[in-house]
N, C-alpha and C positions, 0 to 999 in steps of 0.2 A: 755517350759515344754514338753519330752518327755511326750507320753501318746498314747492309745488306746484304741476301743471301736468295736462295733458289729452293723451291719447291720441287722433290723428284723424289717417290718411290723409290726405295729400294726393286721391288718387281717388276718397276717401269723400265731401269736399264737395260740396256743391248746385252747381248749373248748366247749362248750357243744351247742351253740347256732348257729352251722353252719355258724360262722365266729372270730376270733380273738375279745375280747373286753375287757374293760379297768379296768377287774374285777381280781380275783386270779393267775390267769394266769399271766397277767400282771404284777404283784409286785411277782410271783415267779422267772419271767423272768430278774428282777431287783437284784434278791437275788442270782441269777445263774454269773448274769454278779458281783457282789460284789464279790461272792467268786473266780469268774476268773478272780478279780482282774482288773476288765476293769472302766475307766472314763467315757465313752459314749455307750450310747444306740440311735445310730440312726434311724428316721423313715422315711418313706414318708410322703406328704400332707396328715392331716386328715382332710380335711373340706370332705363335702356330695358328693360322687359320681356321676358325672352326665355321657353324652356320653360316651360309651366303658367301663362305668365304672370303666375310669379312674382316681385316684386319683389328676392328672393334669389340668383335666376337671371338677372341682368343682361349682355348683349352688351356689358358694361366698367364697370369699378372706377370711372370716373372723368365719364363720361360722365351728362347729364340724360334727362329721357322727351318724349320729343319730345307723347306723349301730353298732357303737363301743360302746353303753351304756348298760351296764351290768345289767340284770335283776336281777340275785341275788342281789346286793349292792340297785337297786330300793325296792326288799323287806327288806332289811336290815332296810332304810330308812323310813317302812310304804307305801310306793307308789303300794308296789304288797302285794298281799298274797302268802304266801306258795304254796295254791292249783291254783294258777293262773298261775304259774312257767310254761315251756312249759318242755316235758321229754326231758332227755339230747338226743343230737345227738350224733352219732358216727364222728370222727373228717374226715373232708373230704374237696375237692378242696370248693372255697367258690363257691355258687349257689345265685346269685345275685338276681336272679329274685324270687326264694323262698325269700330272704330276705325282697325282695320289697310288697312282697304279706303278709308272714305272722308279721311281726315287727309292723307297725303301731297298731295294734290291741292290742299290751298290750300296749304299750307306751300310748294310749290310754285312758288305765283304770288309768295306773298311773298319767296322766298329768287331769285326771277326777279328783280326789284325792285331788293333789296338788293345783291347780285353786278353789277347793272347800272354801280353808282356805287358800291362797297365804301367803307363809311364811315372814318375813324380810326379808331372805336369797334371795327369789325370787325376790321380790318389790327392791332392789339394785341390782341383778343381771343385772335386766331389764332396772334401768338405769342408771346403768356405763356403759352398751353396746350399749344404744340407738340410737348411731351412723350409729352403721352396725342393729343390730338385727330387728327394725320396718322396715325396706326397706326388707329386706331377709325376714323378716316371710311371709308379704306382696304377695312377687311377690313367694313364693313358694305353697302360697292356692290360687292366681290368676293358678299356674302353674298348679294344681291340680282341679281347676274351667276348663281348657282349657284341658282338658281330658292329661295331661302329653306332650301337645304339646311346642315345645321349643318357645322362645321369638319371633321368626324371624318370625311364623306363629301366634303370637296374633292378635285378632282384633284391628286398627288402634289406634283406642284411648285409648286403654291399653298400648297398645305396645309404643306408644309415650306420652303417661302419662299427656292424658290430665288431667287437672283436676277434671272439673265434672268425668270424669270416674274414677279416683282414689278416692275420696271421694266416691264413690257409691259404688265401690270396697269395699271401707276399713269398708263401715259399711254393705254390703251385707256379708261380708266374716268375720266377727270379732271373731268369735267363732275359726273358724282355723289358723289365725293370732293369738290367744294365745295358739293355741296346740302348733303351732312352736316354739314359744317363749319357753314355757315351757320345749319343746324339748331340745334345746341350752341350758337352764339351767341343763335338767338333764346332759348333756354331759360336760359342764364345772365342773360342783362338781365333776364327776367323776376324770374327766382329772386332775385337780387341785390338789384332792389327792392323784394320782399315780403320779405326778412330786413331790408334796413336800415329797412323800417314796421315791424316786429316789434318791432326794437331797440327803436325812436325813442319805440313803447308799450310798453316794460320788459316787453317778452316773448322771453324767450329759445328758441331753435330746438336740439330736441336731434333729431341726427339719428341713422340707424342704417345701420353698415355690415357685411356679412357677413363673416365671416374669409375663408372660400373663395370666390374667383371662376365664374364660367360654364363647362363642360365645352365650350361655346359662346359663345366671347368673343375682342375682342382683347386679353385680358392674355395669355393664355392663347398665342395664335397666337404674338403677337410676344414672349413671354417665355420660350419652351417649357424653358430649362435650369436655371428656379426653380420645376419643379413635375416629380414624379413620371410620368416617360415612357419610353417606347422607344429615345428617338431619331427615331424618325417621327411625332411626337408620335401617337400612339397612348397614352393611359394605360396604367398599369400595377398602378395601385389607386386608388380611390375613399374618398371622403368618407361618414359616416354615423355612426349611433348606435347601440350595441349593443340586443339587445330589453329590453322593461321591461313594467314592468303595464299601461303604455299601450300600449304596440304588441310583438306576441305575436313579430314578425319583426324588431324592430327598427326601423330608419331608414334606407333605401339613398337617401343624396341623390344619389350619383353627381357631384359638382363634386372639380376634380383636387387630390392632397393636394400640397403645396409639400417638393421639396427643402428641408427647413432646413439643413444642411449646406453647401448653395449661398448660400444668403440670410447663414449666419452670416459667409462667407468675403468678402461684401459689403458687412457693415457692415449689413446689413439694409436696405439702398440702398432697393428699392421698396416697402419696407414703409414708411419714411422717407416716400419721396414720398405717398404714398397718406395717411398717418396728414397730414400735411400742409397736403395738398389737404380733406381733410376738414375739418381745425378750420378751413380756409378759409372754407367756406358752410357749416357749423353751429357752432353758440355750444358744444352740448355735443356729445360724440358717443358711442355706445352700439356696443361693439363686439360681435357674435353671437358665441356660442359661443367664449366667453373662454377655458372650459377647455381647448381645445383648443392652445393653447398650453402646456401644461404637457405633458400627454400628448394623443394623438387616436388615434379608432379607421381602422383601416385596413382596407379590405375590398377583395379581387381584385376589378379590373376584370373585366366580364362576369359578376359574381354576380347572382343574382334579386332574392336577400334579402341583408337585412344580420348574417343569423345567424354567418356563417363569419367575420366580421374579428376582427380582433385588435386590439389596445392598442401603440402605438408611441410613442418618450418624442419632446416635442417642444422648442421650444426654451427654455423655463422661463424666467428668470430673465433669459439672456444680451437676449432678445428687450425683457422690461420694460426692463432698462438701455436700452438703444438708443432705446428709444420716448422714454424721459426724457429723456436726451441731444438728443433730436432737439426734445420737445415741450416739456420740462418737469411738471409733477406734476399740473396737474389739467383739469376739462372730459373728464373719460372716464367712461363708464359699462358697467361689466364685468358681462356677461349670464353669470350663473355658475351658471345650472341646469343641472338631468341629475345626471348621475354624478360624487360630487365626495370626490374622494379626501386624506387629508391634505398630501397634494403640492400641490394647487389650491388647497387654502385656504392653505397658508401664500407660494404664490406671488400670491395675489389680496390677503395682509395687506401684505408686501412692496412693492406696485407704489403700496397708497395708494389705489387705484379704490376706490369705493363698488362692493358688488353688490346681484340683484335679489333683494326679496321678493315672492312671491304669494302672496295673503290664499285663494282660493280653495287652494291644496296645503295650508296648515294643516288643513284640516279633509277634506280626500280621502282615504279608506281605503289608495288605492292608492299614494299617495305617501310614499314609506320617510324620506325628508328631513323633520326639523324645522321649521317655516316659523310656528309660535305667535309670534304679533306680540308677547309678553311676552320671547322671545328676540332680537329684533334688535337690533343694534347699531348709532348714531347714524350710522357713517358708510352709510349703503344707502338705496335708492330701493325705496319698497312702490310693490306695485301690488295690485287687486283680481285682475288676471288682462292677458294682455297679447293680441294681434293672434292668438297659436296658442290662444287658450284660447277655450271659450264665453265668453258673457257670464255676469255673475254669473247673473242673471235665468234664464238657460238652465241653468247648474248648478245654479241651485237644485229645478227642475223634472228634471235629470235624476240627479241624485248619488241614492246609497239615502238613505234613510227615517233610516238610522241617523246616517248622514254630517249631513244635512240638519240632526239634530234635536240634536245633537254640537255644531255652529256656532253654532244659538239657544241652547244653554244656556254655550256661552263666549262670544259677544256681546251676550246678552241680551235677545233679542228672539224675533219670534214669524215662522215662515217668510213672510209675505206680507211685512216688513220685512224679510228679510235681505241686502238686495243695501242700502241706506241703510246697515245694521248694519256691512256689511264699509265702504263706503266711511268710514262714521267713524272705525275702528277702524285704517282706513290714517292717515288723518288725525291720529288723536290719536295714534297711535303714536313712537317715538322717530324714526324711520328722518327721517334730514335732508330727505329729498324724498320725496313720496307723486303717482304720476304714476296718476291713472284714466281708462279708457278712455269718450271719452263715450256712446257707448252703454249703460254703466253707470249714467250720471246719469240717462241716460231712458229706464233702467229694462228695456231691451229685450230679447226672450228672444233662443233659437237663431237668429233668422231675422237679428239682425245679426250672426254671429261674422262674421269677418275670414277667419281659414284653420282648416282642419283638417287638421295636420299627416300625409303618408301617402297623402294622397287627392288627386285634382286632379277639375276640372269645374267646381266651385263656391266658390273659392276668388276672393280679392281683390275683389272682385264689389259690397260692398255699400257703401250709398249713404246719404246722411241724404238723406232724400224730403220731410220732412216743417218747414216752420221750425222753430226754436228755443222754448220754451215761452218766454214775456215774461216771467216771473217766474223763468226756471232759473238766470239769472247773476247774479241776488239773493238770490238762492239757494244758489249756491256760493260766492258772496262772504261770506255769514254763514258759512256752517261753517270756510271759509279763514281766518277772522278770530278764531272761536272757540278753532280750534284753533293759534292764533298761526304763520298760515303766511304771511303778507302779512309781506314783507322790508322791514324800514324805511328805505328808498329807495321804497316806495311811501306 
């Protein structure tokens, strides 16, 4: 099935609350993408922002952002009053650390509220999720008990869970082990009924989930014998990317790499639940750093850089089975950039996943990988460039001269068109799904990237400030139609 869809954060959205959230905005953004005639709305990870507040770097696999629950829809609900509302902001870069300081305090009132009279709604919330949510409330009011210090700096017997100290935990701390609770509830009713508005207008939610967890999380605390440690959970090597023409050191992401050994001996138990819980609240799901299932790079915990790691084989093949087993064959989407060895491709042909193309690597000097939209094959999802890359707009202003001028003569156009150029060229191309980022549609340079992978400060940050052009979902609806990507169930 030809098809396509749009690229947008969740925290990118318009709104009043100084960051994107899951409220009108959100199901207006759903009703933008119906009328432009699009299948998918893609996002990044929403689970809770932790280090660099990165969406990557999430405090648990499984958990939502407290950040993205909408306070109108809490008073809609009875959870707020009118006069508790905070006044709208004016729409701007998101301010993380304002969010950190003022958000808790009405969530607050309302989770004061709801705990008052615990609904049905909550009392099954609580547990259908009891899996993940009592471990995550847990270690997030222990995290909060330990002045916001990460897991690696808990005192011993927390940190390693003993037990008298977890039973003293859990009933010194019990009042905020149900804020959290209540938290993740409010965030899944939210979440639940902007996918099924989604559904209900033939827009489907592809979501994205990291392969590695938090160096700072609870899978991490409460899982510690399916990940690479001491024994004290102290790591004992690290996650990241070997160097490349993009980065002269590499990639030290620093999240803990997984015993596979343990996991294989399990059946792949939590990988099961997780892959799961996933196709639960999104329709598709885009899994990061796919290769690193086949092999992944390993680097000594405590390195600077990512030059010293090495290559370790990972679980290939036995891993696909499982996930089959567990999910069946499709709604995946295999992120299969970087370094991609004969082994990764013929384990990404095996599994059946589509992977990604980027229209921008086709014509980048620095990039050794083939990516000419004349080679892709039906089953893949193009994109002009994804949340790590510029915007076209900004590549185009920053690639050389040579690059730039390479692109207009293989799509045809002249440099002040070439970000329109690549988006057709996603389009008309074979790949069965072409997913562009909307800042691409309007055209925007460096000043909207998303991230730039390596660096932190200015990352996750940007915001659509500005409406939608009245003409742009008429807009996308003609090219989507040109190039016969309207699924006939529309």
């Amino acid at each position: 099935m030809r098809a396509s869809g749009i690229l947008m954060p969740v925290f990118s959205l318009p709104g009043p609350f100084g960051i994107g959230t899951l409220g009108s905005e959100a199901t207006a953004f759903v009703d933008f993408l119906a009328e432009a005639k699009q299948t998918y709305w893609q996002i990044l990870p929403i689970g809770p922002t932790g280090y660099g507040d990165s969406p990557y770097q999430s405090f648990s696999a499984f958990a939502g952002n407290p950040y993205f629950i909408d306070f109108r829809l809490l008073a809609a609900d009875g959870y707020l009053t009118a006069e508790e509302l905070p006044a709208a902001q004016p729409v701007d870069t998101v301010d993380y650390g304002a969010l950190y300081n003022q958000r808790p305090v009405l969530l607050k009132k309302a989770v004061d509220r709801l705990l008052a009279a615990p609904s049905p709604a909550y009392e099954a919330f609580c547990a259908a999720q009891s899996f993940w949510l009592e471990d995550y409330a847990l270690f997030m009011a222990v995290k909060a008990e330990q002045g916001q210090a990460g897991l690696a700096d808990w005192p011993d017997a927390l940190r390693c869970r003993e037990p008298e100290a977890i039973a003293a935990a859990k009933a010194r701390l019990a009042d905020q082990i149900c804020y959290h609770k209540a938290v993740q509830f409010f965030f899944y009713t939210q979440w639940n009924a902007l996918k099924a508005y989604a559904n209900r207008k033939g827009v489907l939610l592809v979501g994205d989930i990291p392969i590695y967890v938090s160096p700072d999380s609870s899978d991490l605390w409460t899982h510690p014998e399916l990940f690479q440690t001491d024994g004290q959970m102290h790591l004992t090597h690290v996650a990241g990317c070997p160097p490349d023409a993009f980065a002269a050191d590499g990639q030290l992401w620093g999240n803990p790499l997984y015993d596979w050994p343990t996991h294989k001996a399990s059946g792949f138990g939590w990988w099961k639940q997780r892959m799961k819980h996933a196709t639960s609240i999104y329709d598709v799901v885009r899994i990061d750093h796919f290769r690193g299932f086949e092999s992944y790079y390993s680097i000594p915990a405590g390195s600077t850089t990512a030059a010293g790691g090495h290559w370790e084989k990972g679980p290939d093949r036995d891993f696909i089975h499982a996930m089959q087993q567990a999910l069946g064959g499709g709604n995946i989407i295999a992120e299969d950039l970087g370094y991609l060895t004969p082994e990764v491709k013929d384990m990404l042909t095996e599994s059946g996943y589509p992977g990604m193309k980027i229209m921008q690597f086709a014509f980048d000097s620095r990039e050794s990988g083939n990516y000419l939209p004349h080679t892709y094959p039906r089953n893949s999802v193009v994109y002009t460039g994804t949340h790590d890359n510029v915007t076209t707009e900004g590549w185009r202003s920053n690639a050389s001269a040579e690059d730039v001028a390479y692109a207009c003569r293989y799509l045809r156009c002249t440099p002040e068109t070439l970000t329109e150029g690549m988006i057709c060229a996603c389009l008309a191309s074979v790949s069965d799904t072409a997913i562009i980022p909307l800042a691409d549609w309007l055209h925007l340079g460096s000043e909207a990237r998303i991230n730039t992978p390596s660096t932190q400060g200015a990352n996750w940050r940007w915001r659509l400030t500005q409406p939608l052009p009245a003409a742009l979902a008429g807009h996308i609806a003609a090219l989507t139609t040109l190039y016969e990507r309207v699924p006939e169930k529309r």
